[in-house]
Backbone as numpy.savetxt, mean C-alpha at the origin, in Angstrom:
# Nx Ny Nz CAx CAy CAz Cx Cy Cz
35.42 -13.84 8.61 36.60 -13.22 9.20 36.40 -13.11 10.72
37.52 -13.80 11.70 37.83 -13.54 13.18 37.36 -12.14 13.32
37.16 -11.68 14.40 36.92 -10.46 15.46 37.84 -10.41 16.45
39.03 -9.50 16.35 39.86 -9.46 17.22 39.60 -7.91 17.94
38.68 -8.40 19.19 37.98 -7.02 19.96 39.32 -6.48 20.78
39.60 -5.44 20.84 40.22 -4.19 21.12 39.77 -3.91 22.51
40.01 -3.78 23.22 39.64 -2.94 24.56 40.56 -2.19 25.12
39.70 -0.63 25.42 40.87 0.35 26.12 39.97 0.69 27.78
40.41 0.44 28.53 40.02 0.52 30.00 40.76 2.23 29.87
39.75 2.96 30.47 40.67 4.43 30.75 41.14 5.11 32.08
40.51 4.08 32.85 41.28 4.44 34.53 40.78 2.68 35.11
41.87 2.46 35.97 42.92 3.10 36.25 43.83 3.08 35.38
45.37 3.82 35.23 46.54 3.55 34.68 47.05 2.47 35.07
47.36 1.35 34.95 47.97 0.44 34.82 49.47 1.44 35.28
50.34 0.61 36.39 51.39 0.91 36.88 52.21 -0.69 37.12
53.85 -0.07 37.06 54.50 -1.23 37.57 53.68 -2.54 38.81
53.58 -3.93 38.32 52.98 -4.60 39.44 51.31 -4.53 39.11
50.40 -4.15 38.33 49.05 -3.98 38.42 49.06 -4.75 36.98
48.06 -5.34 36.94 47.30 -5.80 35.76 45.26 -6.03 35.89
45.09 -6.17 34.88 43.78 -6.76 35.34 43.56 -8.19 34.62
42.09 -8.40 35.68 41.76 -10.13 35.57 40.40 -9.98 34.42
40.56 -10.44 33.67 39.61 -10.01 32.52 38.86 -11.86 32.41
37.36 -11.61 32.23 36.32 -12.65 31.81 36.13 -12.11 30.26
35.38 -12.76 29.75 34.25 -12.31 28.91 32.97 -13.37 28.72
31.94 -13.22 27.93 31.14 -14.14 27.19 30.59 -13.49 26.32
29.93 -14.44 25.21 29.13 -14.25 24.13 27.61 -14.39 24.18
26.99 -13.25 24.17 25.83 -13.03 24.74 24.87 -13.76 23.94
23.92 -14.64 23.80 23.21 -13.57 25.47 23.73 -15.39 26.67
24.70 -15.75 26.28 25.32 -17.05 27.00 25.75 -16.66 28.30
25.44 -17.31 29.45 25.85 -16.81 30.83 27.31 -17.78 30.99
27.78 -18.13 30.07 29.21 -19.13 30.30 30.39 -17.94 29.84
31.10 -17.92 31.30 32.05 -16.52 31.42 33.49 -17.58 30.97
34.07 -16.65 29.78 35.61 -17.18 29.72 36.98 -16.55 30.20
37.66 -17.24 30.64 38.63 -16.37 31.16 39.87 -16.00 30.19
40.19 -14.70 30.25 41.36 -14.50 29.30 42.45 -14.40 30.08
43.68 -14.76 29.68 44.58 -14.80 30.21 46.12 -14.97 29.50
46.52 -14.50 29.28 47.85 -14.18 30.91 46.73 -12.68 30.90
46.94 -12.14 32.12 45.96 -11.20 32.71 46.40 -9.62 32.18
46.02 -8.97 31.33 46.70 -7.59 30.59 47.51 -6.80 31.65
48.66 -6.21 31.53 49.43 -5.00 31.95 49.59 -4.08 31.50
48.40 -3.92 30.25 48.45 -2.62 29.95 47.05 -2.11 29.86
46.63 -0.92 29.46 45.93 -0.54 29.46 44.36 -0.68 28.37
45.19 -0.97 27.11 44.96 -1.45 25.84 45.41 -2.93 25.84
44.30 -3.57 24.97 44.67 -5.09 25.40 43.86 -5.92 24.15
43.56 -6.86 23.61 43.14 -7.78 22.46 42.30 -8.97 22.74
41.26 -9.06 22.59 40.98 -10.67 22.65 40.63 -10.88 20.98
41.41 -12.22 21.21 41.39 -12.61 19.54 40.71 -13.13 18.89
39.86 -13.81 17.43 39.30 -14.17 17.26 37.89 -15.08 17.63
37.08 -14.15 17.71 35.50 -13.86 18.31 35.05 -14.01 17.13
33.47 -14.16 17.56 32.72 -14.68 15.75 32.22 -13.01 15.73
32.69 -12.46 14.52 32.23 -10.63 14.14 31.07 -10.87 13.98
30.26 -11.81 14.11 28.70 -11.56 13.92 28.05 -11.40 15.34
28.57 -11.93 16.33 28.14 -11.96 17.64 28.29 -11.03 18.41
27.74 -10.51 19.48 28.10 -9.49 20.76 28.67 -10.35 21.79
30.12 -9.85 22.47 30.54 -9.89 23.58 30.47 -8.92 24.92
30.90 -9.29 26.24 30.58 -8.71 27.21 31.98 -8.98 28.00
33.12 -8.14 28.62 33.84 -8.84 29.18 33.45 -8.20 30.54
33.84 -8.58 31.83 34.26 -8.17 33.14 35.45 -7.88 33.01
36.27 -6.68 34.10 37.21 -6.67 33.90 37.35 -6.22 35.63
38.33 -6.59 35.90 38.52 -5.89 37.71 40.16 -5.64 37.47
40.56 -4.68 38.39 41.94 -4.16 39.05 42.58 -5.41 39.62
43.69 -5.83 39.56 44.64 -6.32 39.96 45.76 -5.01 40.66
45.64 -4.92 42.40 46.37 -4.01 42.89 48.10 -4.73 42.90
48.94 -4.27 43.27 50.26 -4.52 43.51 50.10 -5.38 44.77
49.10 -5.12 45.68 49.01 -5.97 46.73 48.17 -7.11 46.68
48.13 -6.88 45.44 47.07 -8.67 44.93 45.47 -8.12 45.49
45.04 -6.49 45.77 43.58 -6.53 46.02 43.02 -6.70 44.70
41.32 -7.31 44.61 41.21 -6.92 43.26 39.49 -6.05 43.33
39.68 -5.10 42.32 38.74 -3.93 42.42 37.26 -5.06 42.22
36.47 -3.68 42.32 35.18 -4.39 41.69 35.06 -4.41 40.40
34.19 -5.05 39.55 34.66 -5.02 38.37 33.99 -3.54 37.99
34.16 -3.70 36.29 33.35 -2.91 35.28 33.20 -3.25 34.36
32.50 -3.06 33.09 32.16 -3.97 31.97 32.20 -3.12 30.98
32.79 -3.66 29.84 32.86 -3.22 28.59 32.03 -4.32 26.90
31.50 -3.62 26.22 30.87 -5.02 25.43 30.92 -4.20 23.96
31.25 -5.06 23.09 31.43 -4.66 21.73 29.96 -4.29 21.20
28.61 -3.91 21.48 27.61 -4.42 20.69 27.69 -3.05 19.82
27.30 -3.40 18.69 27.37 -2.36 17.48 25.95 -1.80 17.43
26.05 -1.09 16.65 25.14 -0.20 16.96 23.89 -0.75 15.46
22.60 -0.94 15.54 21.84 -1.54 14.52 21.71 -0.16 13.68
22.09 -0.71 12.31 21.97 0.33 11.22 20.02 0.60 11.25
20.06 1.76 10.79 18.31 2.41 9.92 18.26 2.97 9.17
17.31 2.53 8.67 17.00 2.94 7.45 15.44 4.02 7.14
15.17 4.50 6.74 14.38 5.51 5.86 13.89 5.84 4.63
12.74 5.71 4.31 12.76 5.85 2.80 12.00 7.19 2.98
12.08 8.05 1.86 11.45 9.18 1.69 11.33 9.93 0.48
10.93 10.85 0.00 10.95 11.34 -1.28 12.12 12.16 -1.59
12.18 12.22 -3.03 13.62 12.48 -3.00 13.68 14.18 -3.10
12.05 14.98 -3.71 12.30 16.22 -3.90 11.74 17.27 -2.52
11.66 16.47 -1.79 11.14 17.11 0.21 11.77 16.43 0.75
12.30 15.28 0.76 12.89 14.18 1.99 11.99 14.20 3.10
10.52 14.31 2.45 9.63 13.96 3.36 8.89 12.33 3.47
7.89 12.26 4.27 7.19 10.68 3.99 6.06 10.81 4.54
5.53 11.63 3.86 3.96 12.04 3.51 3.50 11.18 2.84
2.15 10.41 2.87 1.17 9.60 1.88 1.21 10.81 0.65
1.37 10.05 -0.63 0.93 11.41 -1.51 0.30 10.15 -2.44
-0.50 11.32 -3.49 -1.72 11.33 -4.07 -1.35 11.32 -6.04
-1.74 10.12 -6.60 -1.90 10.49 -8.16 -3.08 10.96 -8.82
-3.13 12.46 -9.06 -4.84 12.45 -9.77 -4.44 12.63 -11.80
-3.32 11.96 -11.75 -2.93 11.92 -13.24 -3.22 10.71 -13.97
-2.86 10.38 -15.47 -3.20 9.02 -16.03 -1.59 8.33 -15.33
-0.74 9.05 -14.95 0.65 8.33 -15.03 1.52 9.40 -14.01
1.66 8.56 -12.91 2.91 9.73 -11.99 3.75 8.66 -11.21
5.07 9.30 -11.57 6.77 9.21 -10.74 7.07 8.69 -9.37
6.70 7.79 -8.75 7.70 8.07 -7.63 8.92 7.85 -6.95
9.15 8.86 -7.37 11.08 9.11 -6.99 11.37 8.89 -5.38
12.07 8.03 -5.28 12.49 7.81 -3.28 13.63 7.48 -3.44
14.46 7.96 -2.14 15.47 8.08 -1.76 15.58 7.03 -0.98
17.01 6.38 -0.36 17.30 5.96 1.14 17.99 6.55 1.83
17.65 6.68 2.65 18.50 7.31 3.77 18.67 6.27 4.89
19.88 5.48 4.86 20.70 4.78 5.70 22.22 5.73 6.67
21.34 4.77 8.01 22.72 4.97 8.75 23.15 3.91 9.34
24.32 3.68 9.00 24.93 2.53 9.05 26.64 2.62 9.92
26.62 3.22 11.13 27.62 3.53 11.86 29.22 2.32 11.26
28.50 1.09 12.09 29.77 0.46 11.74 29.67 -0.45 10.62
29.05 -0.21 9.59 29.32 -0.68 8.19 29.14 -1.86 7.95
27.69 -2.39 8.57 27.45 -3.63 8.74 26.46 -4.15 7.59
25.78 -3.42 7.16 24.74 -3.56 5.92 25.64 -4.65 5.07
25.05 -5.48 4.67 25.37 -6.57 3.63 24.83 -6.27 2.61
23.36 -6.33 2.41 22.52 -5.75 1.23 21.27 -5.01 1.78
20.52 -4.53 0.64 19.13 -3.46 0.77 18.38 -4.34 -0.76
17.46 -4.72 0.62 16.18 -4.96 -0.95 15.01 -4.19 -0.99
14.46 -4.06 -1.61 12.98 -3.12 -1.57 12.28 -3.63 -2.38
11.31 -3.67 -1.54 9.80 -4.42 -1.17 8.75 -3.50 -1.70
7.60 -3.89 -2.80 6.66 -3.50 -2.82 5.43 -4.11 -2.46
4.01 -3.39 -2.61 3.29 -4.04 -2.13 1.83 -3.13 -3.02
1.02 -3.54 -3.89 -0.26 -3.26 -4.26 -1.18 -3.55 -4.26
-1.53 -4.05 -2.52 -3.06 -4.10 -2.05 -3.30 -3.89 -1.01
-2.05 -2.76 -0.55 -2.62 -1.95 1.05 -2.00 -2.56 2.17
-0.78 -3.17 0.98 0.13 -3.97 2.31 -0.17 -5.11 3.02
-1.48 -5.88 2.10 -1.43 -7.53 2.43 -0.10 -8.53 2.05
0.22 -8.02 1.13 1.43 -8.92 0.18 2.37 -8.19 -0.39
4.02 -8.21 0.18 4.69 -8.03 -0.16 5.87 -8.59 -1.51
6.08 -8.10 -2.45 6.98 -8.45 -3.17 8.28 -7.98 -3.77
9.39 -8.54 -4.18 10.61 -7.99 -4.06 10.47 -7.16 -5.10
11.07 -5.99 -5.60 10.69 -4.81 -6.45 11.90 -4.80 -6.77
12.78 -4.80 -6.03 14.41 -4.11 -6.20 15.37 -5.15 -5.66
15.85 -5.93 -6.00 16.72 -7.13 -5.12 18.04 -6.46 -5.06
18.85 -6.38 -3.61 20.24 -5.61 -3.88 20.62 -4.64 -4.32
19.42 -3.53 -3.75 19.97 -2.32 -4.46 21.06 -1.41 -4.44
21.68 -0.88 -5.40 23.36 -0.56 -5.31 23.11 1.04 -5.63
22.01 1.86 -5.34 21.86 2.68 -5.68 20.90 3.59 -4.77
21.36 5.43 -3.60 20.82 5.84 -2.90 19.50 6.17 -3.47
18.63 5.73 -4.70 17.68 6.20 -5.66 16.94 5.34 -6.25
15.82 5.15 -5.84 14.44 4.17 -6.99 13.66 5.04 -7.68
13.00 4.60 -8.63 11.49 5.54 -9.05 10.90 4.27 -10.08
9.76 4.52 -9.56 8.28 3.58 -9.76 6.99 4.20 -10.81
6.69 3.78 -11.34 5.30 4.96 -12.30 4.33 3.62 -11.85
3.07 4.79 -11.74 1.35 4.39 -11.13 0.78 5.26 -11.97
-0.53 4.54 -11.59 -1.81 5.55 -12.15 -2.24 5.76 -11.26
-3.80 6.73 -11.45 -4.84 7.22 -10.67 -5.68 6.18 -10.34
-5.41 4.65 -10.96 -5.92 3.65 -9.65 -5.38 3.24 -9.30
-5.20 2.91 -8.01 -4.81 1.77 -7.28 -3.24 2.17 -6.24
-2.91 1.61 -5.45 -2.12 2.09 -4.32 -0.43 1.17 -4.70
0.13 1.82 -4.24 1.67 1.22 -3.98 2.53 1.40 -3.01
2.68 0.72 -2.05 3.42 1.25 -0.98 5.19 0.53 -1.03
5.69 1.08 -0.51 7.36 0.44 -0.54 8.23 0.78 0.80
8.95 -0.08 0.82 9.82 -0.35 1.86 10.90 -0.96 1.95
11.89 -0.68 2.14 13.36 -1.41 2.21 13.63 -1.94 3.35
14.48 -3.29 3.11 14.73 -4.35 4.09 15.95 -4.26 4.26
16.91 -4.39 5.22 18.31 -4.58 4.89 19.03 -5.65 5.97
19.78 -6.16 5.44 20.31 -7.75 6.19 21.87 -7.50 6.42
22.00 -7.65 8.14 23.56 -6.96 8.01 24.07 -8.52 8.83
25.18 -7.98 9.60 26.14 -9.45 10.06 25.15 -10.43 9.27
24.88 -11.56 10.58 24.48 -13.04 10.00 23.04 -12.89 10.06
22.61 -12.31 9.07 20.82 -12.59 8.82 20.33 -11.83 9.59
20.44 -10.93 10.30 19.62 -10.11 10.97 19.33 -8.72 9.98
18.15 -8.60 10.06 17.70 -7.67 9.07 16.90 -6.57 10.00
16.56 -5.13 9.67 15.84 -4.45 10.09 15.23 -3.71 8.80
14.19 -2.88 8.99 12.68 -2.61 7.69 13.17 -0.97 7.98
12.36 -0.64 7.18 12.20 0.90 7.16 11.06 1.05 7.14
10.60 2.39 7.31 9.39 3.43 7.22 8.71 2.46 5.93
7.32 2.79 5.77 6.42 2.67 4.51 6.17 4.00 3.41
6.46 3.85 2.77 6.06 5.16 1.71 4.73 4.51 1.23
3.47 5.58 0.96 1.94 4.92 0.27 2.19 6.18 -1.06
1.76 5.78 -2.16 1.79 6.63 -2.99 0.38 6.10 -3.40
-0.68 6.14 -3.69 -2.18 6.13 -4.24 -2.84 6.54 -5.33
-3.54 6.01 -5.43 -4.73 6.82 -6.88 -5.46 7.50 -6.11
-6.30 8.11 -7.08 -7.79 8.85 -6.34 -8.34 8.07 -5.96
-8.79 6.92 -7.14 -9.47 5.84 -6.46 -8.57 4.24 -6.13
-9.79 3.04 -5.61 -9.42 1.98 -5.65 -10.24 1.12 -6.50
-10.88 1.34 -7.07 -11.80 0.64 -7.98 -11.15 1.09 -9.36
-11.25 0.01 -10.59 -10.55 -0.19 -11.70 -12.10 -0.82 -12.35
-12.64 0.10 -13.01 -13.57 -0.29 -14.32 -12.72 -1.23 -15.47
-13.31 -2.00 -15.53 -12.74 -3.17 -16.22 -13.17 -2.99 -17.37
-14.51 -3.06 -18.17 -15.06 -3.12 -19.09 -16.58 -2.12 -18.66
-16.80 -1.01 -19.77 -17.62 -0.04 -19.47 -19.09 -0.56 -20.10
-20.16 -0.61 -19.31 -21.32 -1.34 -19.45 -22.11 -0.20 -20.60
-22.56 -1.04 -21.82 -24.00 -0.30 -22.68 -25.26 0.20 -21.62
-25.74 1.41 -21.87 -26.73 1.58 -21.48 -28.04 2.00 -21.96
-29.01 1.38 -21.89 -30.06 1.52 -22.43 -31.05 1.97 -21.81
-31.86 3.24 -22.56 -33.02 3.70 -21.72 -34.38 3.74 -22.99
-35.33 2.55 -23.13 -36.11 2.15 -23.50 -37.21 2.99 -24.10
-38.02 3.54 -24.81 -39.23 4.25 -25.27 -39.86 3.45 -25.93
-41.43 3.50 -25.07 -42.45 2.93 -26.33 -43.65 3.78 -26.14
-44.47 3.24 -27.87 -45.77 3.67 -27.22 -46.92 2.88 -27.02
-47.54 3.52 -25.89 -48.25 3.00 -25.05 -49.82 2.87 -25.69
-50.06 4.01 -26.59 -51.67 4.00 -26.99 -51.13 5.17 -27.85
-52.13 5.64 -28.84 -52.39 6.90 -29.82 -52.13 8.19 -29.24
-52.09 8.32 -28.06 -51.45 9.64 -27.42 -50.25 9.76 -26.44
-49.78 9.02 -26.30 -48.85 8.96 -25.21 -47.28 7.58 -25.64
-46.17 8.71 -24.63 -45.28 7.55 -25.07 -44.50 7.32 -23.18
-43.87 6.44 -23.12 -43.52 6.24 -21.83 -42.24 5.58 -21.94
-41.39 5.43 -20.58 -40.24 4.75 -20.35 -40.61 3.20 -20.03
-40.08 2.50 -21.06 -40.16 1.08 -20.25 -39.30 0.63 -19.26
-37.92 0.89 -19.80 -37.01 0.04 -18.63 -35.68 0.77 -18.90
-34.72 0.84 -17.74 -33.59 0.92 -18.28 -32.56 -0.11 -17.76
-31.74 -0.68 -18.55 -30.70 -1.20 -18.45 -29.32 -1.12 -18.96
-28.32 -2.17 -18.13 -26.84 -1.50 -18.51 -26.08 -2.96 -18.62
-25.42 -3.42 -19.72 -25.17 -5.18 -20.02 -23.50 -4.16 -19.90
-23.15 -5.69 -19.25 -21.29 -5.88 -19.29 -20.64 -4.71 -18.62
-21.17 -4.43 -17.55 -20.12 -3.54 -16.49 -19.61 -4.72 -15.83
-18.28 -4.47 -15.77 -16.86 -5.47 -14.89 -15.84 -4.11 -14.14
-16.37 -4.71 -12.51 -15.26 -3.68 -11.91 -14.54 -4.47 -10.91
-13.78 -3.94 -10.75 -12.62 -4.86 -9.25 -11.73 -3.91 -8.41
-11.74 -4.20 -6.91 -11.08 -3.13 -6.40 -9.61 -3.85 -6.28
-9.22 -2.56 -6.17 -7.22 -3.08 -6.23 -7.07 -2.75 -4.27
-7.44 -2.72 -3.46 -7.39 -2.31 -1.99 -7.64 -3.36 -1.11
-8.18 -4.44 -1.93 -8.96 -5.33 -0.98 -10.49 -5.53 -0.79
-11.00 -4.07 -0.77 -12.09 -4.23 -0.45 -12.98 -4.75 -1.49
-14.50 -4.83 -0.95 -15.28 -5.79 -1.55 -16.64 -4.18 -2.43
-16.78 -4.88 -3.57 -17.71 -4.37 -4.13 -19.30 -4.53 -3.61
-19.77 -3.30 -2.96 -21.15 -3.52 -2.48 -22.87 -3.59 -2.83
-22.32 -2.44 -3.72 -23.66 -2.18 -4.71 -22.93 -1.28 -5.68
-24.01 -1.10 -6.44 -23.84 -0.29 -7.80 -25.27 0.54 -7.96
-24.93 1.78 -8.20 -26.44 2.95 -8.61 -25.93 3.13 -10.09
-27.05 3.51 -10.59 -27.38 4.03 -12.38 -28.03 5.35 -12.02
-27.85 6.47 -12.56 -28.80 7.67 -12.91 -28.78 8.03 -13.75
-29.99 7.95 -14.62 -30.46 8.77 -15.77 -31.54 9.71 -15.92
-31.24 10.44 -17.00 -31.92 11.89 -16.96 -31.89 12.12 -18.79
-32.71 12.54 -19.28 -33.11 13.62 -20.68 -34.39 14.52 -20.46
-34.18 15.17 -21.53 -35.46 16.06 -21.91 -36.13 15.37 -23.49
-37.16 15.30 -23.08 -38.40 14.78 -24.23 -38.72 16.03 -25.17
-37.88 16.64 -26.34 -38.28 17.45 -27.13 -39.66 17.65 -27.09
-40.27 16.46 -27.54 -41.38 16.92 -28.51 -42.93 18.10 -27.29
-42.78 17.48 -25.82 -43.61 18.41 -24.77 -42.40 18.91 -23.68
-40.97 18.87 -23.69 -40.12 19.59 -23.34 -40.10 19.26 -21.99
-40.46 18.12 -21.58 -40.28 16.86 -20.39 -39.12 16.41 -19.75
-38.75 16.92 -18.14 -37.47 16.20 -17.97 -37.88 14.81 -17.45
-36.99 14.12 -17.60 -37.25 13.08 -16.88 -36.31 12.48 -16.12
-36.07 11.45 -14.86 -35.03 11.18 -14.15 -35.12 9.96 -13.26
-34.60 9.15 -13.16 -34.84 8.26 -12.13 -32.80 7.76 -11.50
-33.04 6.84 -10.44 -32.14 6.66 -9.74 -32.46 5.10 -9.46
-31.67 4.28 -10.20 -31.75 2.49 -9.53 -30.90 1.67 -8.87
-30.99 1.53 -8.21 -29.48 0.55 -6.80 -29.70 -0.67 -7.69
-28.81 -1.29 -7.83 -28.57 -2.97 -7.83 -27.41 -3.19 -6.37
-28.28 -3.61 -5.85 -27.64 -4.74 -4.22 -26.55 -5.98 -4.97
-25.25 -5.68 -4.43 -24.59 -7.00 -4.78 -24.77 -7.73 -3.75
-25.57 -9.21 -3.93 -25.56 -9.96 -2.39 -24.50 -10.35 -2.13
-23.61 -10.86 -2.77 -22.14 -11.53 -1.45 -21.14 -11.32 -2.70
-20.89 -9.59 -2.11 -20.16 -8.56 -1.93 -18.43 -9.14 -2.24
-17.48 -8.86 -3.37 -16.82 -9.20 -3.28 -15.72 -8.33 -4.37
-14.79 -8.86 -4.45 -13.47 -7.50 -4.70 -13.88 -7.44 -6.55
-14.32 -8.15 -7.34 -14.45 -8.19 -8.74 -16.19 -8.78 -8.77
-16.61 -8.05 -9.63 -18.34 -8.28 -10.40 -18.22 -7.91 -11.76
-19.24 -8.91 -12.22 -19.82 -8.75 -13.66 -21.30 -8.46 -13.31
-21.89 -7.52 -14.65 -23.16 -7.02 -13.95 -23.85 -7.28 -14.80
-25.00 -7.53 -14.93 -25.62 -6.80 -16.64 -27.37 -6.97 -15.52
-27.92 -5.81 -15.59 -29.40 -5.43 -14.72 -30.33 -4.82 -15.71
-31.27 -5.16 -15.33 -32.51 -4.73 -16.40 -33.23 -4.04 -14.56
-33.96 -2.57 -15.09 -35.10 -2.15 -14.52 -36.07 -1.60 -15.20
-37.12 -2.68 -15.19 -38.22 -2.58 -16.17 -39.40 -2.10 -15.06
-40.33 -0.97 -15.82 -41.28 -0.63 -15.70 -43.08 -0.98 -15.82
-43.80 -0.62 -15.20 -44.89 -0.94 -15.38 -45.76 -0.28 -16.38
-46.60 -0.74 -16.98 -47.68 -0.11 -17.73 -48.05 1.01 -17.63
-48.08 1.79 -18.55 -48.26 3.32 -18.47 -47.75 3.93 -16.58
-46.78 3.38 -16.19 -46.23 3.90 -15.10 -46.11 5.58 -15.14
-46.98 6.27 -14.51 -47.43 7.64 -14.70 -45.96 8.79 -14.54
-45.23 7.69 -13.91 -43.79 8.43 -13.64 -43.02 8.60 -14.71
-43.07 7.65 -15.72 -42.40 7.21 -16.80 -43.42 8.23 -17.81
-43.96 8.46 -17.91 -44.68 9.31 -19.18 -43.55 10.72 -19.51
-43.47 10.83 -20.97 -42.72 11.59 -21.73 -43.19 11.96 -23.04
-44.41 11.62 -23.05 -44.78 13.10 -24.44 -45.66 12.28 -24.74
-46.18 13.13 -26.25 -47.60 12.48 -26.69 -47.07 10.94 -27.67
-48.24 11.01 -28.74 -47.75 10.42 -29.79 -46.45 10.30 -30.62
-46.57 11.79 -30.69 -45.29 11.74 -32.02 -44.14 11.92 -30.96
-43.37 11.23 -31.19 -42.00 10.98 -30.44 -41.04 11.16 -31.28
-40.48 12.85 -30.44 -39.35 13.60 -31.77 -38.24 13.38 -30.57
-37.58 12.55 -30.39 -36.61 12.28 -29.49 -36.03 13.08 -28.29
-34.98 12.86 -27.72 -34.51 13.68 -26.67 -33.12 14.20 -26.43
-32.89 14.79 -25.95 -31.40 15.27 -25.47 -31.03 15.67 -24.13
-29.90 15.98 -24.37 -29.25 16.14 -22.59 -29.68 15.18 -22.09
-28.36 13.94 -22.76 -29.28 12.53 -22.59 -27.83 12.45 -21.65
-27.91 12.16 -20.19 -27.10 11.46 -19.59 -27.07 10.22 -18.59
-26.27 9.75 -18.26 -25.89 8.30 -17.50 -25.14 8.34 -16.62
-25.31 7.87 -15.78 -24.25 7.99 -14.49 -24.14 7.37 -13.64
-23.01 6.02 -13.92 -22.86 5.22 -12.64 -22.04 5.26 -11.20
-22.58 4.58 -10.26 -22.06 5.25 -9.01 -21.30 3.32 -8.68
-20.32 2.99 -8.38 -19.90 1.98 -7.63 -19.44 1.94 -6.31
-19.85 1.43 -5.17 -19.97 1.32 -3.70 -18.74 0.23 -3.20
-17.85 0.64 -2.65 -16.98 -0.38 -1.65 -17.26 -0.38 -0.39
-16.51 -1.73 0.30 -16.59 -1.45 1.71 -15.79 -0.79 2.90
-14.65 -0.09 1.93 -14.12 0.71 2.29 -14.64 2.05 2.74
-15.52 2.29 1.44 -16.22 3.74 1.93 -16.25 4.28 0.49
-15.52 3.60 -0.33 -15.23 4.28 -1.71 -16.30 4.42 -2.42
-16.52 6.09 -3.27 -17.79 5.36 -4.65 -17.37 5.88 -5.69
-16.74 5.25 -6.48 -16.30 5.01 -7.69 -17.89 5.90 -8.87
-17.33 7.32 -9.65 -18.13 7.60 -10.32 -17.75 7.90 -11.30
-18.55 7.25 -12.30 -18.56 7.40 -14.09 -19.15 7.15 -14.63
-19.49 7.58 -15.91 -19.67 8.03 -17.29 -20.14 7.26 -18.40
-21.01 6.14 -18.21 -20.33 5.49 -19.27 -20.54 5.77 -21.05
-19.86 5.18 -22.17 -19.89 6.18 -22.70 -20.81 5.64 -23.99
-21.58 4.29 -23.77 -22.50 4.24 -25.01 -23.78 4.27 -23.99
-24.69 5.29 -24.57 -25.88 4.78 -24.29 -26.94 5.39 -25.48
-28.03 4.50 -25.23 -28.19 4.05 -26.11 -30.55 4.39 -26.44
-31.29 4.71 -26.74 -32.95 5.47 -26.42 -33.41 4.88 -27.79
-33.63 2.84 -27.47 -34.52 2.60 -28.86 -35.93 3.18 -28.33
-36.76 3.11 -29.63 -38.15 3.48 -29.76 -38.78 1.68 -29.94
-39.93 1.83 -29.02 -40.73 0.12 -29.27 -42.25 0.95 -29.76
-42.89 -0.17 -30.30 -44.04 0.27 -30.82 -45.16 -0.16 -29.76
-44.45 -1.74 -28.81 -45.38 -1.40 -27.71 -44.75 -2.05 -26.42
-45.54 -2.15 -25.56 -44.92 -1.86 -24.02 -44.04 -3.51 -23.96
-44.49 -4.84 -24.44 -43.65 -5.85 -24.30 -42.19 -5.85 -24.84
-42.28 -5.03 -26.18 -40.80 -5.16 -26.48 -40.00 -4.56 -25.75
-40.72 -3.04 -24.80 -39.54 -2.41 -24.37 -38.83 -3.00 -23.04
-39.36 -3.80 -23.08 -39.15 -4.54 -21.48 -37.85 -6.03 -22.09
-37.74 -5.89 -22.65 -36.96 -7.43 -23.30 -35.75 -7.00 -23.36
């Protein structure tokens, strides 16, 4: 549809004998057109203009004595709509936080759109910290979205909107997050080894943990991984405890693990009771996972597992 721009000049009054000499162009083009027959009134039309474009006219006084003023300028440019996204129960745009298995987020838009130029609104998500955007909402016909997350991993969103001919402007980012960014994939067995060593004594051989799989949803890269374990040795009422790093060498967003830390021969650290080996309790495990973000991912895992060997080679296997 033509653009038939309107112009009201508000001084001078136009009187018997006065008109003005009116230019225009279509910006940002320095080629001035002349309109003509030259207005006698005050209010005046130029007709079909492309409505997607900005104009600029000059306009000067035409006196009764043929002087003509200096000019002044008038230009249609509209005003660029914005947009806002925010929550819908604060109409704030605070980062907020999921520490649930499953949470809501309800967002609003808040568009202003003076001269009613918006064509469409799409909204854009993004779940890896805003490397990669994807369309979530194509054309939305509605001041209202809502999204469900968990307590891992991040989601941020943003609306696009495309008004006249392809010109689009973005909105604000909303981040809604987990606690963490790391996603345990598959929870690793853990094993903490007993044998005995000779007729009086029993000791730790090794501990290990088969089939931990983790991956961060943020980007970042997985750095290392710690194990801590701890029981008490009923039978001489023995705590025991150690702490083992596995170094990931080239550090990256998903690992498969499976680590053995085996012990030495009657390792004096590892000793836990005599002969008779009446088992243990307050048997726990506790893995720590390292990003390069800064993150450390901590849990639980939930088989583990205190065979008995009869001597120090098996417990090491």
């Amino acid at each position: 549809m033509a653009l038939n721009w309107i112009i009201t000049v508000a001084a001078p009054i136009l009187t018997q004998g006065m008109s003005f000499q009116v230019k225009y162009r279509k910006l940002p083009s320095t080629n001035w057109l002349p309109y003509l027959p030259n207005p006698t009134s005050n209010t005046f039309t130029i007709p079909n203009l492309d409505e997607s474009a900005e104009y600029e006219a000059e306009i000067r006084t035409v006196c009764v004595n043929g002087e003509v003023s200096q000019p002044i300028y008038h230009t249609n440019a509209l005003t660029p709509p914005t947009l806002v996204l925010r929550w819908t129960d604060n109409q704030g745009t605070e980062d907020r936080m999921c520490t649930q298995n499953v949470c809501t987020a309800n967002i609003e838009i808040n568009k202003q759109d003076p001269n009613n130029i918006i064509t469409k609104i799409d909204i854009l998500k993004s779940i890896d910290n805003g490397v990669t955007w994807t369309n979530f909402i194509m054309d939305i016909s509605t001041p209202t979205f809502a999204d469900n997350l968990s307590s891992v991993g991040s989601n941020k969103y943003k609306a696009v909107a495309t008004y006249l001919s392809g010109n689009i402007v973005e909105s604000n980012i909303l981040s809604y997050k987990g606690e963490s960014m790391v996603k345990i994939d598959h929870m690793p067995d853990v094993f903490i080894t007993i044998y005995k060593a000779d007729a009086g004594s029993h000791y730790v051989g090794q501990v290990k943990f088969y089939g931990l799989t983790a991956s961060t949803v943020d980007g970042s890269n997985i750095t290392k991984v710690e194990i801590f374990c701890r029981f008490r040795a009923i039978g001489e009422n023995i705590w025991w405890s150690t702490t083992e790093t596995h170094i990931i060498q080239n550090p990256s967003q998903s690992v498969s693990i499976n680590r053995q830390f085996p012990y030495g021969f009657k390792d004096s650290s590892k000793y836990v009771g005599t002969r008779d080996w009446n088992g243990a309790d307050n048997i726990l495990a506790e893995i720590k996972v390292y990003t390069s973000s800064g993150e450390v991912k901590i849990f639980n895992p939930t088989n583990i597992s205190m065979p008995w060997y009869p001597d120090f080679p098996s417990s090491i296997t």
